[in-house]
N, C-alpha and C positions, 0 to 999 in steps of 0.2 A: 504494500500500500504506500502512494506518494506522502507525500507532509500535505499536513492536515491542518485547517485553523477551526479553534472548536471555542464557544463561549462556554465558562463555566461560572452558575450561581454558586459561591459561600457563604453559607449559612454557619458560621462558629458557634453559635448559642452561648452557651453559660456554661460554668467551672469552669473544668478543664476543657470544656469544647475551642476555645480560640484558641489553646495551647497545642493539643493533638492536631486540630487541624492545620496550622501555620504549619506544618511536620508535613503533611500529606502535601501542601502546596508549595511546596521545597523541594520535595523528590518530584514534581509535578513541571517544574520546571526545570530541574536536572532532567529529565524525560526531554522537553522541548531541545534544550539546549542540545543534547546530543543527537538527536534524531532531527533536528529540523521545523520541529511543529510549534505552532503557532497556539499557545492557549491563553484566552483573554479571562483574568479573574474579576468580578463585580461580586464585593462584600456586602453583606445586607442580615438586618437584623431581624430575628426569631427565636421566640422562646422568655424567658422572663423576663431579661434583657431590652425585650420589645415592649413588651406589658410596662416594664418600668420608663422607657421611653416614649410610648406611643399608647398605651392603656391598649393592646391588639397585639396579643403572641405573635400574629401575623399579619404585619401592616399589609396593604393594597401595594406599595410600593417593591416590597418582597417579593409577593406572590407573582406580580409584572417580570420583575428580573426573574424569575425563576418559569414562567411561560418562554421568555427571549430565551434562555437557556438551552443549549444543547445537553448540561445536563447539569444537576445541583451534585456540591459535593456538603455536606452537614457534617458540625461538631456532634454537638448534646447539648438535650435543652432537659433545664429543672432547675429547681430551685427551694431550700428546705422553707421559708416562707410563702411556697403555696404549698407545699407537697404534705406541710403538717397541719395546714386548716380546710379543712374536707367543707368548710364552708366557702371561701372562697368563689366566687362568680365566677371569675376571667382564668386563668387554668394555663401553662407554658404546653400542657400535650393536646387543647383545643386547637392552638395551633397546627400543629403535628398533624392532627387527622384531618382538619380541615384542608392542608396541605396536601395529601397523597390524594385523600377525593378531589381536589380540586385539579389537580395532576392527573387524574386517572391512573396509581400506582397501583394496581393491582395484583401484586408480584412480590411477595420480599424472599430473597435468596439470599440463603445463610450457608456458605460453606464451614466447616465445623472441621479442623484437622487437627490430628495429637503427633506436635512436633516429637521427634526422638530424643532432642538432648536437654527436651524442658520436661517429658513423662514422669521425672521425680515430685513435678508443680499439680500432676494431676490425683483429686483424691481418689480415682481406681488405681487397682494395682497393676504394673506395667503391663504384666500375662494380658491385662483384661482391653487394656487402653491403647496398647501398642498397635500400629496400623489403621488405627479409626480415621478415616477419612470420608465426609459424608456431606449431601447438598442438601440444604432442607428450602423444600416451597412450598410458605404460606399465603393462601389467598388472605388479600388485604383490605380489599375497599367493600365487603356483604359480611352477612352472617350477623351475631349478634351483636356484635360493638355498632354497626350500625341501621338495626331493625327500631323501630317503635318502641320509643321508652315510655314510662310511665308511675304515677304512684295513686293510690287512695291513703285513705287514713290510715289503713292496718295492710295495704298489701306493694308489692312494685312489679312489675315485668318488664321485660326484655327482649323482645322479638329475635328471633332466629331466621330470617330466611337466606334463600340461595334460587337463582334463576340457573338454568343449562347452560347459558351463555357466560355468565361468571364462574362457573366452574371448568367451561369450554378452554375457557383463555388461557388458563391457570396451566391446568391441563396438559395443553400444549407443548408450552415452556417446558414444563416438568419431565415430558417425553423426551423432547430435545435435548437435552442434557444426560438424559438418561443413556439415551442413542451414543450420545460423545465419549462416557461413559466406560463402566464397566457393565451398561445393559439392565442393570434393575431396580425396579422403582416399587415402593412400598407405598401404598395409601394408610392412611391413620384416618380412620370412621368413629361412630359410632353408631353402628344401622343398627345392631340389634334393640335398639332403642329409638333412634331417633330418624324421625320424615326426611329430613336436610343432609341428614347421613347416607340415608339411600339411595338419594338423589345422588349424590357425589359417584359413588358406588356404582349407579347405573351409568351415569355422565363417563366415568372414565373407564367401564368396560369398553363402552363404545367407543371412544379416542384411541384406545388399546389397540382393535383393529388394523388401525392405521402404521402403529408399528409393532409388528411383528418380530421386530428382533430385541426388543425390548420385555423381559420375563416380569410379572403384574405379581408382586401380592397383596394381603391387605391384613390391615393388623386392627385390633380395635383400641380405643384411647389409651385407656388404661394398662393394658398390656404392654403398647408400644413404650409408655412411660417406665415400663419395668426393665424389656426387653433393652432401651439404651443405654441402664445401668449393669444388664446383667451381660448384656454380647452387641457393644457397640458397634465391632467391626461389622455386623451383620449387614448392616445398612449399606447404600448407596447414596441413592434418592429416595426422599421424605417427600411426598403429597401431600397436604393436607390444609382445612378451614380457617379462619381465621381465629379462632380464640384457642383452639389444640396447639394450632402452630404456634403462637404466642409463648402458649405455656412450654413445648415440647422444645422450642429453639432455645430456650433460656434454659432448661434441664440439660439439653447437649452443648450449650456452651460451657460449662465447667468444666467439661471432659478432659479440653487442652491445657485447664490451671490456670487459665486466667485471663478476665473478660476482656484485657485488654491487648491480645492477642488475632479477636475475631473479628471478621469487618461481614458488611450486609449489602447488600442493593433492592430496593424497591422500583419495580421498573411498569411501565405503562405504557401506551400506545405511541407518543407522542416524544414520551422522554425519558428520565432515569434519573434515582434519587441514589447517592450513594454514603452513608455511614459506617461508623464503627458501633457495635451493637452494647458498648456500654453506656451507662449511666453519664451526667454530669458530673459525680463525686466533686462535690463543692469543697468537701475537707482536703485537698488535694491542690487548690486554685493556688495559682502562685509560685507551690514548692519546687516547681519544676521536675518531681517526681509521677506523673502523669505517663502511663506508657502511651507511644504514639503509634506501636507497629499496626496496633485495626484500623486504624484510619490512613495510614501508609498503602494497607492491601484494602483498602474502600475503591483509596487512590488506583490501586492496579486494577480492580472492577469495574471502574469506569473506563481505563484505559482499553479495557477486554470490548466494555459498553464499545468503544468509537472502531473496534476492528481491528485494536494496534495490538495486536495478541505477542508481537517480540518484542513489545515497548511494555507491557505486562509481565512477562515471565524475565525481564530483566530487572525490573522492579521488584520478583519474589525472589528472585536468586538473590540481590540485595538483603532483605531482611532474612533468608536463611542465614546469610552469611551471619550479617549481626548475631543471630540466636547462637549460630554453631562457634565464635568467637567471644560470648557472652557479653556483647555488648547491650545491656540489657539495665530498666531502671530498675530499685531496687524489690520491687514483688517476685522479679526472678533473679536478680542476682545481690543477694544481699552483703555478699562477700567485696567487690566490685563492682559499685552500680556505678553507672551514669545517669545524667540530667535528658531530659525529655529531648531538650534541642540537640545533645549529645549524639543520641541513638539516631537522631532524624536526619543529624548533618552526616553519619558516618555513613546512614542509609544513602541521601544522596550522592554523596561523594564515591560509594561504590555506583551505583547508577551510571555516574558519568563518568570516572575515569576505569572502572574494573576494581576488580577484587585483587588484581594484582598488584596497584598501584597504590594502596591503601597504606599509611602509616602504619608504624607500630603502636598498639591501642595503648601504650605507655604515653604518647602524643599527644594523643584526643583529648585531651581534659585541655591542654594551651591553647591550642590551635584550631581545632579542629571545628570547633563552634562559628569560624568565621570566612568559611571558605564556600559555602553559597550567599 
């Protein structure tokens, strides 16, 4: 593929979201720089940051740059001043959902892999953890997070539903991958119970069809939530609804030891949302102890997003390196840590010159913070 000029929305949010993200957008341009490619950043605020700015998690002004976008790249948005008053009107994740539905993301895709020389960080034991490598896709924009809410005096509900077509879409994707793959793709239901479940169930027999070298099973909620504790590796690709997926992504993100390891994409017809699938952790603002490496590989998801699949996997060879050299903050390397910007600048700096050309990590701590 020739060089590219691509616009990209950032979204930092709050904690450590402007910290990890400046990290992503560093190797982001170490990317450009060696490869040729044009990538224009437009900053923009969402999340409590905005709320305290604008009274609107998610001004009008955002949501604009983020339609002009070829594609958003997001920190983390939260904040313990909404997150501890359930009273609260205005909300930093109203933003958030109002953003994917407004986007049309119907897609979040969570690759979930157990590095080999961080497996000591994970709480299974190696026999069980080792080799886990697995895609999970949850539908995002139906189902009950956004069916008909409601309350009386003594009661509340929650609507559930699902069209063919939303789980059509989803579907899709999920085959496709699967195809790329090592072939297998597991659905997570819950039909022997529930109407929305069987629909699912029947929606991707039928998609099935279509690929044939793709082998179909199906697991139901509960079990699958057992089954990623008890035989991760089992897995491939994960199908599954919107509140399962929710809960079951955040169960297999522990796997690797540490959230801030795993990056996401939310993808849509039009465009493409990319994160790291941690929190804000606002006790963290600042110390420059924030790891950046999921919003590093958000950054290579997006890169996959525009077709640059060698400007991608030079990016994860990157942050292998770092791991298999422990250049790492200190959640995983407490013997040794480095500062956020640390890990992000060595990241880059392999990007652009090679892993060969790397100082000796006795270096890094002088210099090395100032070379993108």
């Amino acid at each position: 593929m020739g060089i590219l000029t691509k616009h990209i929305a950032v979204l930092p949010g709050d904690g450590i979201g402007p910290e990890v993200c400046n990290e992503a957008v560093k190797v982001l341009k170490a990317i450009s720089e060696r490869f040729g490619h044009q990538f224009e950043f437009n900053t923009k605020l969402m999340g409590a940051c905005a709320i305290d700015a604008t009274g609107d998690p998610l001004p009008e002004d955002t949501l604009d740059a983020c339609f002009d976008a070829d594609a958003v790249l997001m920190g983390a948005i939260g904040d313990p001043k909404y997150d501890n008053n359930p009273g609260a009107k205005v909300r930093p994740e109203q933003g958030l959902l109002r953003l994917r539905k407004s986007l049309g993301l119907f897609a979040n895709i969570r690759p979930v892999t157990a590095y080999d020389a961080l497996l000591e960080h994970s709480p299974l034991k190696r026999d069980r953890v080792e080799g886990a490598d697995m895609l999970i896709f949850r539908e995002l924009t139906g189902g009950i997070y956004f069916g008909e809410k409601g309350r009386t005096e003594d009661s509340a509900y929650d609507h559930c539903t699902y069209s063919r077509e939303e789980i059509e879409r989803v579907a899709h994707l999920a085959f496709q991958a699967a195809s790329a793959r090592t072939g297998k793709l597991t659905l997570v239901d819950k039909a022997n119970v529930l109407e929305t479940s069987r629909l699912w169930r029947e929606v991707v027999q039928e998609v099935a069809k279509g690929y044939e070298q793709v082998k179909v099973d199906y697991l139901f909620v509960d079990n699958a939530a057992m089954q990623l504790i008890l035989n991760p590796k089992q897995f491939d690709v994960m199908l599954t609804e919107n509140m399962f997926g929710d809960i079951l992504s955040d169960e297999a993100s522990v796997l690797a030891g540490s959230l801030g390891l795993l990056p996401s994409a939310s993808v849509g017809e039009r465009t493409a949302l990319f994160e790291p699938i941690h929190g804000s952790y606002p006790q963290a603002k600042g110390k420059g102890i924030a790891n950046p490496i999921a919003s590093i590989l958000s950054a290579a998801m997006l890169l996959e997003h525009f077709g640059l699949q060698q400007e991608a996997s030079v990016v994860k060879d990157a942050v292998q390196n770092a791991i298999d050299h422990q250049i790492l903050t200190p959640e995983l390397n407490k013997e040794s840590s480095y500062t956020t910007e640390q890990v992000g600048s060595y990241i880059a700096y392999c990007v652009l010159e090679g892993a060969e050309a790397l100082p000796h990590k006795s270096n890094i701590e002088v210099g090395l913070s100032t070379i993108i």
